[in-house]
Structures are given as C-alpha cells and as structure tokens.
C-alpha positions as CSV (number, residue, x, y, z in Angstrom):
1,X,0.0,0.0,0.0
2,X,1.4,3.2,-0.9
3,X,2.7,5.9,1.9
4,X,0.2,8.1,2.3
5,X,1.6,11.9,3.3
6,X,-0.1,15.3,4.7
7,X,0.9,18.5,4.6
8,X,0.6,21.5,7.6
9,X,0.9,24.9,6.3
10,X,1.9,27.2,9.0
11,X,0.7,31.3,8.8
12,X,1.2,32.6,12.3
13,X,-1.3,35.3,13.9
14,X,-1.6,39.0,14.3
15,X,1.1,39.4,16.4
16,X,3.4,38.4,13.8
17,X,4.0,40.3,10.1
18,X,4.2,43.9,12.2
19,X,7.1,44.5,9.7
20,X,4.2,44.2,6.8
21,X,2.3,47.0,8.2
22,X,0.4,48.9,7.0
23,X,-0.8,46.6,4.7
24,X,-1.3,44.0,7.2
25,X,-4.0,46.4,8.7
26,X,-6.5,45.3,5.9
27,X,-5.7,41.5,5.1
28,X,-3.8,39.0,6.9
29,X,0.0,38.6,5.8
30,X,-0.6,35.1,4.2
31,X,-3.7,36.4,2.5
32,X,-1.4,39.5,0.7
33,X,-1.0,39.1,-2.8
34,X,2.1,37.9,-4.8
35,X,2.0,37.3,-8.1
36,X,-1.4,37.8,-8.1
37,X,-1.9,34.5,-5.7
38,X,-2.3,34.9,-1.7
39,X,0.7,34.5,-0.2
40,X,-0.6,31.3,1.3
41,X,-2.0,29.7,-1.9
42,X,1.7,28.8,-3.4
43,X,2.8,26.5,-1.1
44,X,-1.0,25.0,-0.8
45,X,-0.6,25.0,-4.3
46,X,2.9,23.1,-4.2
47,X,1.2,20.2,-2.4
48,X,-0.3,18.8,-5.7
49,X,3.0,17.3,-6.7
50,X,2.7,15.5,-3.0
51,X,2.3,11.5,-4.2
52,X,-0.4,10.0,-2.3
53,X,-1.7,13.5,-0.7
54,X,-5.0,13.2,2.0
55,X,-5.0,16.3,3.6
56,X,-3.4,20.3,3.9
57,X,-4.0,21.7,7.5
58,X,-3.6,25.3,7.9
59,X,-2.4,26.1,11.7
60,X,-2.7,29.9,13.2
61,X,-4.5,32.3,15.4
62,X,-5.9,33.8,13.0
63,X,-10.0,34.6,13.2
64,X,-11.3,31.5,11.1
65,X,-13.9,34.0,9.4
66,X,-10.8,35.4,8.0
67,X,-9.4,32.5,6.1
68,X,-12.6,30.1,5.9
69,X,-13.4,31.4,2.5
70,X,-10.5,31.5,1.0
71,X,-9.7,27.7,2.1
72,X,-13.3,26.6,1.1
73,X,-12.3,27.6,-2.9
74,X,-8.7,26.3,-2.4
75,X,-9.8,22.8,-1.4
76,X,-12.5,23.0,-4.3
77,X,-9.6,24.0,-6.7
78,X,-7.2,21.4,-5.8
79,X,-9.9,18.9,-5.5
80,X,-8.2,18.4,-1.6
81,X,-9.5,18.5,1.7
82,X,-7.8,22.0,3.1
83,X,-9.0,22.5,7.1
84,X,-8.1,25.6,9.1
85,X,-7.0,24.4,12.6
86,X,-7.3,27.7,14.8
87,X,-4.8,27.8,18.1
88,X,-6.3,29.6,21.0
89,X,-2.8,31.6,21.2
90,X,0.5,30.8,19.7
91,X,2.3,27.6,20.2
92,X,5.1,28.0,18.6
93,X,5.9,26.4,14.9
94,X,6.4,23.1,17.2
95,X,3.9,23.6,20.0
96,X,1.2,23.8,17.3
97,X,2.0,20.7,15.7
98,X,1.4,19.1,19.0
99,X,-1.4,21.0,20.2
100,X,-3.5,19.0,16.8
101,X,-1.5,16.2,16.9
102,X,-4.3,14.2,17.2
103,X,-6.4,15.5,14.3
104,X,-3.0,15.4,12.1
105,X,-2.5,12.2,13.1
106,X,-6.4,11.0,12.6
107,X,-5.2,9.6,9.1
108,X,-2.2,7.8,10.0
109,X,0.2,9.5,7.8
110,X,3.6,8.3,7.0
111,X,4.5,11.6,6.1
112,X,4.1,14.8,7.4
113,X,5.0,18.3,5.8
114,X,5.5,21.1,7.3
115,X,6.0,24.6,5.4
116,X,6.2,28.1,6.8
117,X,3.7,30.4,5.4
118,X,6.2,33.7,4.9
119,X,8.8,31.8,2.5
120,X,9.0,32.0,-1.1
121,X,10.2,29.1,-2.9
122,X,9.5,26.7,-5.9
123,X,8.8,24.0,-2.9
124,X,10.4,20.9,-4.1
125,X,8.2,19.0,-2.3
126,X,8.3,15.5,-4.2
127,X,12.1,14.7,-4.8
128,X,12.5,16.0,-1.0
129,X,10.1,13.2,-0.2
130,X,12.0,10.8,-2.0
131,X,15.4,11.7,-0.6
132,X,13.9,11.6,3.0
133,X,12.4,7.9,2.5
134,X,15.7,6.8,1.8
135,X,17.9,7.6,4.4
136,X,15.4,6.9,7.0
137,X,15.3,9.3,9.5
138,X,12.6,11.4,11.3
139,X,13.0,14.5,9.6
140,X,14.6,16.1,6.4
141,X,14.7,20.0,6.3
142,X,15.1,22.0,2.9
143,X,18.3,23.9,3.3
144,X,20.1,26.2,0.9
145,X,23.5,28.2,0.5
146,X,23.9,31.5,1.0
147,X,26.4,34.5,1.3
148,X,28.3,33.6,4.6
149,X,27.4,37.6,5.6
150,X,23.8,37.0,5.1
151,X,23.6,33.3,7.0
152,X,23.2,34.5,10.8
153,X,19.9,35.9,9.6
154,X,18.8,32.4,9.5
155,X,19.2,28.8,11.3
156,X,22.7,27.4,10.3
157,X,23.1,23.8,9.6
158,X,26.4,21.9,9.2
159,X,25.5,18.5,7.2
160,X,27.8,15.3,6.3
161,X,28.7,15.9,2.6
162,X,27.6,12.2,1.5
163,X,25.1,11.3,3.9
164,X,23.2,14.6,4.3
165,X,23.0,14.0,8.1
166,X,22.7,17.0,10.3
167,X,25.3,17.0,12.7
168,X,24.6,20.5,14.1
169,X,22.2,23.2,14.3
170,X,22.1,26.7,15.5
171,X,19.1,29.1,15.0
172,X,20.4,32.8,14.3
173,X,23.8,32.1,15.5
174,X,26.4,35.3,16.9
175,X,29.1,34.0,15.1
176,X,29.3,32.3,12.0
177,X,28.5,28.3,11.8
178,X,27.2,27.2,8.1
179,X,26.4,29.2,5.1
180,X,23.7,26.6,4.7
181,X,20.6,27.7,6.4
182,X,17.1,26.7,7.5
183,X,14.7,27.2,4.5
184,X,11.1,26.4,6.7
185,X,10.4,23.6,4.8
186,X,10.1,20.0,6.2
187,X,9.3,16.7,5.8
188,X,8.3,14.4,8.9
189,X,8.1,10.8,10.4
190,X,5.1,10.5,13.2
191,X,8.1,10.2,15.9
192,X,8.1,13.7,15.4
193,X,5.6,14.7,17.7
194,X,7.8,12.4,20.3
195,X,10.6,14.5,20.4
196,X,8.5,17.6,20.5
197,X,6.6,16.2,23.7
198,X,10.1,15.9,24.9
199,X,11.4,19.2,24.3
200,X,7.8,20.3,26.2
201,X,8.8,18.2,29.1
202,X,12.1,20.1,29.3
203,X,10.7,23.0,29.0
204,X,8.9,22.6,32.5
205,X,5.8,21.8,30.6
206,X,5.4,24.8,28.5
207,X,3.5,24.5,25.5
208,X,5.2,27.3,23.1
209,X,8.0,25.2,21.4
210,X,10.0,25.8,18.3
211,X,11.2,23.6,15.8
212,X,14.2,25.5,15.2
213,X,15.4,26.2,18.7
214,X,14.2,23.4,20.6
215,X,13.9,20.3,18.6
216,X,16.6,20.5,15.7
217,X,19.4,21.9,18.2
218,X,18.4,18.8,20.4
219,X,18.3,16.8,17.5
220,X,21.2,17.4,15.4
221,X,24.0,14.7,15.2
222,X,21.7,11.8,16.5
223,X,21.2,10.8,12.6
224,X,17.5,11.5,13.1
225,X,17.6,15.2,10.8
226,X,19.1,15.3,7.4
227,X,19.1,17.8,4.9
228,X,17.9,18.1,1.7
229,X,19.8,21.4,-0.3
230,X,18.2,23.1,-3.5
231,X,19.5,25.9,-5.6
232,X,16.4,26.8,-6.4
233,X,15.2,30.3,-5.6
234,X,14.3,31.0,-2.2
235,X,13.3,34.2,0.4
236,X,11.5,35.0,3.4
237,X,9.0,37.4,2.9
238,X,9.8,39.7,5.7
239,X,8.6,42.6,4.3
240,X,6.8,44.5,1.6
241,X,10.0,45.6,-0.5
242,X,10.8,41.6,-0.2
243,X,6.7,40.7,-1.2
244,X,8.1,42.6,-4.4
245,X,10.9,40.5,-4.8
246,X,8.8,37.3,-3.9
247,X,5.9,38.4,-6.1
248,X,8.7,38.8,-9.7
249,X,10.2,35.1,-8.3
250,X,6.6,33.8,-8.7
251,X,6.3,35.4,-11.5
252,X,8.8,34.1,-13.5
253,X,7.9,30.5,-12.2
254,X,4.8,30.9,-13.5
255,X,6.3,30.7,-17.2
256,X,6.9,26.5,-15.9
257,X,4.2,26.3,-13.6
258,X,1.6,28.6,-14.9
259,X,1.6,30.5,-18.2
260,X,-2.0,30.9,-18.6
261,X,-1.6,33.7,-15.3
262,X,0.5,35.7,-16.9
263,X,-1.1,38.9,-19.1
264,X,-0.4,38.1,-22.6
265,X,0.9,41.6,-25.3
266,X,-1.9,42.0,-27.5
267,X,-2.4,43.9,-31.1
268,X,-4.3,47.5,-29.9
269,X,-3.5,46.3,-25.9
270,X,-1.4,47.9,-23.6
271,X,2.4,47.4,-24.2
272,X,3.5,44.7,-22.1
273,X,7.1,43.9,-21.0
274,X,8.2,40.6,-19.1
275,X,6.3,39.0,-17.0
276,X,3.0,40.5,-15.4
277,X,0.0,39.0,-13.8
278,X,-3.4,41.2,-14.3
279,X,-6.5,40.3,-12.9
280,X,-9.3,40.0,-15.7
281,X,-11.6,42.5,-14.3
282,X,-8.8,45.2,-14.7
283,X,-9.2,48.0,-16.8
284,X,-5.9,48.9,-18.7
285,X,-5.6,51.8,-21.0
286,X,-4.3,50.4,-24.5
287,X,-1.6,53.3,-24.4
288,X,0.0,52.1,-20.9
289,X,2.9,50.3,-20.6
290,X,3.5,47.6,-17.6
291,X,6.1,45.6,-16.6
292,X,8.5,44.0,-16.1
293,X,7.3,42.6,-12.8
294,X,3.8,44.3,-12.4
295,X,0.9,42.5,-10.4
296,X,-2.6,44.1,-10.9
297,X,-5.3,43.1,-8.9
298,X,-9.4,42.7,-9.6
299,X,-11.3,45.8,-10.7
300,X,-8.5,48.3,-10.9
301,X,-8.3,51.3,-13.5
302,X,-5.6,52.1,-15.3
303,X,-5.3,55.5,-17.5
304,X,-3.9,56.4,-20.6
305,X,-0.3,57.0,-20.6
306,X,0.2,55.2,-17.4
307,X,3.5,53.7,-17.0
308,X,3.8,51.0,-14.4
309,X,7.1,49.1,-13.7
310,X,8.0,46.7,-10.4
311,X,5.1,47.4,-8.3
312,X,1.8,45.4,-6.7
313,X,-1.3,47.4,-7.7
314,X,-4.0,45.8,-5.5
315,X,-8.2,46.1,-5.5
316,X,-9.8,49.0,-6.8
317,X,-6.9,51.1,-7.3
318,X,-7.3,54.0,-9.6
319,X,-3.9,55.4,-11.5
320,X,-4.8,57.9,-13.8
321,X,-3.4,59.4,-17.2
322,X,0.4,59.7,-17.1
323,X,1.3,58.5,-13.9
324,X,4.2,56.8,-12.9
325,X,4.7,53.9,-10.9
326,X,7.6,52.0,-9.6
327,X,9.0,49.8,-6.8
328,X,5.7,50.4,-5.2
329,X,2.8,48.5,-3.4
330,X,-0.7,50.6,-4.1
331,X,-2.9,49.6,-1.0
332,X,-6.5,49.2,-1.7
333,X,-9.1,51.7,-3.2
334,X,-6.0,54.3,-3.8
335,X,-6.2,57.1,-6.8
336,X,-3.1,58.1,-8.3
337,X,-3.8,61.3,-9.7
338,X,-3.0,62.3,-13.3
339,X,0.9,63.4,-13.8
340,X,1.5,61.7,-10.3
341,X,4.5,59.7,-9.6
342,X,5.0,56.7,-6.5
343,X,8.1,55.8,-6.7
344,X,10.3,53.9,-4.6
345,X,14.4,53.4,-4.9
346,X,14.5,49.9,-5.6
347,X,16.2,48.7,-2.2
348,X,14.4,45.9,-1.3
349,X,15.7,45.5,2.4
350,X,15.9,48.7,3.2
351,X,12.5,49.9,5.0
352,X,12.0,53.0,2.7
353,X,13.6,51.9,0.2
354,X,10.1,50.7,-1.5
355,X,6.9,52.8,-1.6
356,X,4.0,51.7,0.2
357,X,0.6,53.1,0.2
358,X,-2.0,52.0,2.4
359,X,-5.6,51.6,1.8
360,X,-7.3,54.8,0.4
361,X,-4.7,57.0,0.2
362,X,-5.2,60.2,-2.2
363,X,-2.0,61.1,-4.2
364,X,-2.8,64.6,-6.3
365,X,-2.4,65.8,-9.7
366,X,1.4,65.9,-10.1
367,X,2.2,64.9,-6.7
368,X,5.3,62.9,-6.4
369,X,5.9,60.6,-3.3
370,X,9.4,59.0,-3.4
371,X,10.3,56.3,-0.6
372,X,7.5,56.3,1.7
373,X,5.3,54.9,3.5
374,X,1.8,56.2,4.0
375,X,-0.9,54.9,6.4
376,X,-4.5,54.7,5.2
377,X,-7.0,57.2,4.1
378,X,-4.4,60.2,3.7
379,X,-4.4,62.5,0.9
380,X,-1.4,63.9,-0.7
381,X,-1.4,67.1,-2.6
382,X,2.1,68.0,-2.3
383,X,5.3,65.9,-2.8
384,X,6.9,64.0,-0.3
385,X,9.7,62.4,-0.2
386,X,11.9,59.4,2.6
387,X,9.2,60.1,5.3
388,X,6.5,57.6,7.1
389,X,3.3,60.0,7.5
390,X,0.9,58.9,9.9
C-alpha cells in the first residue's frame, strides 16, 4: 500500500507580520498578494506534486472568518481537503503541531509536511520526499546556500557531505557556523511529535516550542535530521519591498508552472514587458505600458499613458493618465492622480527603500511621493519624499 503523506501549512497570527504593516491592517500577511496569488495559496498549491496527498491543514491564530473562505475555494480547486485548525494563542511552529497532533495524526500518515507560510520558494516537495524515504530518518529539512554575511539571519546547519545527516544546528547564530541555512520547509516521520513532547517536558511543561530552537538543536547529530539542499530560488517574505521581490520570483515560475496567469501583449492592448500578472476584471488603457514585474489586482483602472514598472497594484486602485509607478505596493481603493508619480528606490531590504501606500490614500495631480510609507485614508497634494506619514 502506498505511503500516504499530509501536509501543515503554517501562517502565524496577528502578532506576527508587524514588519508588513500597513498593509497588514486590511488583510492578513498570508492572504497578501504575490504574483497575483495569496501569499498562502503557493505553497497549498505546491502540495499537488505531493504522491499519495490526503490532507493540507492550515495552523494559526488567525480569526477562522478570516481564512474560511478563501480555504473553502482552495480545497474546491485542488480537488483536496484544506482544514483551518485555529490555536487559541500561539504555540510556537512546534507547540502547534502538537497541540492538533491528534487530528493530524487522525489519518495515520507516514509523512508529514511542514512549510512556513512567509517563504517564497519553488517548494520541491516530491524529490525531497523521495530523498527523506531513503535515508530513513525522522526529519529532512530543505536547506540552501547562501552568502556567509547574510547566513546569521537564519538557522545554520552543518551536514555530512555524503550522507546529508545534520550534525549541528544553530538558530540565528552570533558568530558564524554554516552558510547553509534553514529554509522552513520540512518533511516528517510521526516520531516527530515524540521529540516535541520531549522538548515540552524540558521546557517545564510549557507549551510554546519551536522547531528550530528546541527540537533541531536537540536533535542534530543523532542521525535523526538530514538535509535536503536546493539551488532553487528562495526568500522569506519579511517585508513588503521583499513581497516585491517574492511576487517577480513567482512570477517568472509561473512561465513553468503557470503560463496561462500571466497577461499576454496583445495587437491594440497595452504594451507589455516581461512577466505581469493582471486580474481579468482590470481596466488597462491600450496606451499604458507595464512591466516588467507588475501585479494588478481585480477591478482596478488604469489610465492612458500610465507607466507601471515593479510594483503590486491591489483592488480598486485607480492610476490615472500619465502616472508613474515603480517599486511600489498601491494599497487598496487608492487614486493616483494624473501626472503623479509613486516611486520607490529599488532597495528591497531597506525599510524606505520601497513605496507603500496604504488603503485609500489620495496622491494629487502631479504629486510625487518618493520612498514612503503612508498609512490609510491620507491624501497627498504635495510631494513627499523618505518620510512615514501617519
């Protein structure tokens, strides 16, 4: 009988994705919008190359009216039982596993997956599965290299090069370990959930546990963790100049995954360049020009002249005749008047280095609003430019 394999998608609560804000103040983070997609949706969406797939449960704090819908038409896509499993508070990327560990158990999987929400990634779900039936062990974790400056960021690992055991771990380390590091992405035996009730136990029976902290660190060297190493792409989406960055990755993997999402150049259309996602009840001006890397979401109005270039433009944004956007997220129901120009630097990781707009904000005729961020339902009528305007 063939293995049969689950999958545990992990989105967090509102305490976490503060850095997000203030986009976060209308939707949660793993319902934001890359590539046109909730954030949430791509690695749900990854689980389809699962073999033998028989359930996706999606653990948080997050209200269930706030993600009921949007699982309901996932599971009816996918054609696979999707079930939102609410903590009371949170647990901890460990502590929550355990807290359900009877309903994720309820199938008697031999498999368990278990992916972080907030990380962008192709998700090579199925030959990780294959590599982690073969050596045997509890757990295999995705892992990838990186620039040894960049590495503390993130859970070092130090692996046997022909093995692929994991002989240590340390989360965020002060001095440097591995340049491989943690992606978020694992793949579990059932024992798993006995060497979380053990780090619980040492933990004088508290229930918030990490995987990273308290059960790999424990773990590593016991030939129970190995690692599996991609060189596919790969971020955390920490923040909204990163969802940029995340939402072009996606982007371009939808030219494998997904070419029918991506907005085709038409004769008499609007002229467009690389790869763009726009949502079919958009109205684009024949004489704009978007992309490369330009996400338009449903109902939104775009003017003649219009020139749009590495930016998220979500619901019922208005951007009228000859403005200019780039390197900028448009919040929700936002006018960009005529002449106007949002515009951000292009700096991904720095916090004003991309624009952000937050729901209904007014930007006038010929305004021009250069690295900033801008809470909802403001109105700008003169130019701004590196400030956070509350």
């Amino acid at each position: 009988m063939a293995d049969k394999t689950i999958a545990v998608i992990l989105v967090g609560g509102p305490t976490t994705g503060t850095r997000f804000r203030p986009l976060t103040l209308n939707v949660p983070k793993p319902l934001f919008p890359l590539a046109g997609k909730p954030m949430v949706h791509h690695p749900i969406h990854a689980c389809q190359q699962i073999p033998n797939l028989v359930n996706v449960f999606v653990i948080g704090f997050f209200e269930e009216k706030e993600f009921t819908p949007f699982i309901s038409s996932l599971s009816a896509e996918l054609r696979v039982p999707i079930r939102y499993l609410r903590e009371d508070k949170s647990h901890g990327s460990a502590g929550g596993l355990y807290h359900f560990r009877n309903t994720i158990l309820q199938d008697d999987p031999d498999h368990i997956f278990v992916i972080n929400c907030d990380v962008c990634s192709t998700f090579p779900l199925a030959p990780m599965l294959d590599s982690h039936k073969k050596h045997g062990g509890v757990g295999t974790l995705l892992c990838r290299k990186v620039a040894p400056d960049t590495a503390s960021d993130f859970g070092e690992l130090v692996a046997d090069s022909e093995t692929k055991e994991i002989l240590h771990y340390a989360e965020k380390p002060e001095t440097f370990v591995s340049d491989r590091i943690n992606c978020g992405v694992y793949v579990f035996r059932p024992a798993i959930m006995d060497m979380i009730k053990a780090a619980i136990a040492e933990g004088d029976g508290e229930n918030y546990v990490r995987l990273d902290q308290h059960v790999f660190s424990k773990q590593a060297g016991k030939k129970q963790l190995y690692a599996f190493e991609t060189d596919d792409f790969w971020e955390q989406i920490k923040t909204p100049g990163l969802a940029l960055r995340c939402s072009q990755l996606y982007l371009t993997y939808y030219r494998q995954t997904s070419p029918q999402l991506l907005a085709p150049s038409t004769p008499g259309g609007p002229a467009i360049i690389g790869d763009c996602f726009i949502h079919p009840s958009a109205k684009v001006h024949p004489t704009a020009k978007v992309g490369p890397n330009v996400s338009i979401a449903a109902n939104v109005r775009i003017g003649a002249g219009v020139r749009l270039k590495d930016c998220i433009i979500l619901d019922e944004v208005e951007v009228k005749e000859n403005a200019i956007v780039v390197s900028s997220v448009v919040g929700w129901k936002s006018v960009v008047g005529p002449w106007g120009r949002v515009q951000g630097s292009g700096d991904l990781k720095s916090r004003l280095g991309v624009t952000i707009l937050g729901e209904d904000v007014a930007v006038g005729k010929e305004a021009v609003v250069v690295n900033c961020i801008v809470l909802p339902h403001k109105s700008l009528n003169t130019s701004v430019q590196e400030e956070i305007i509350l």
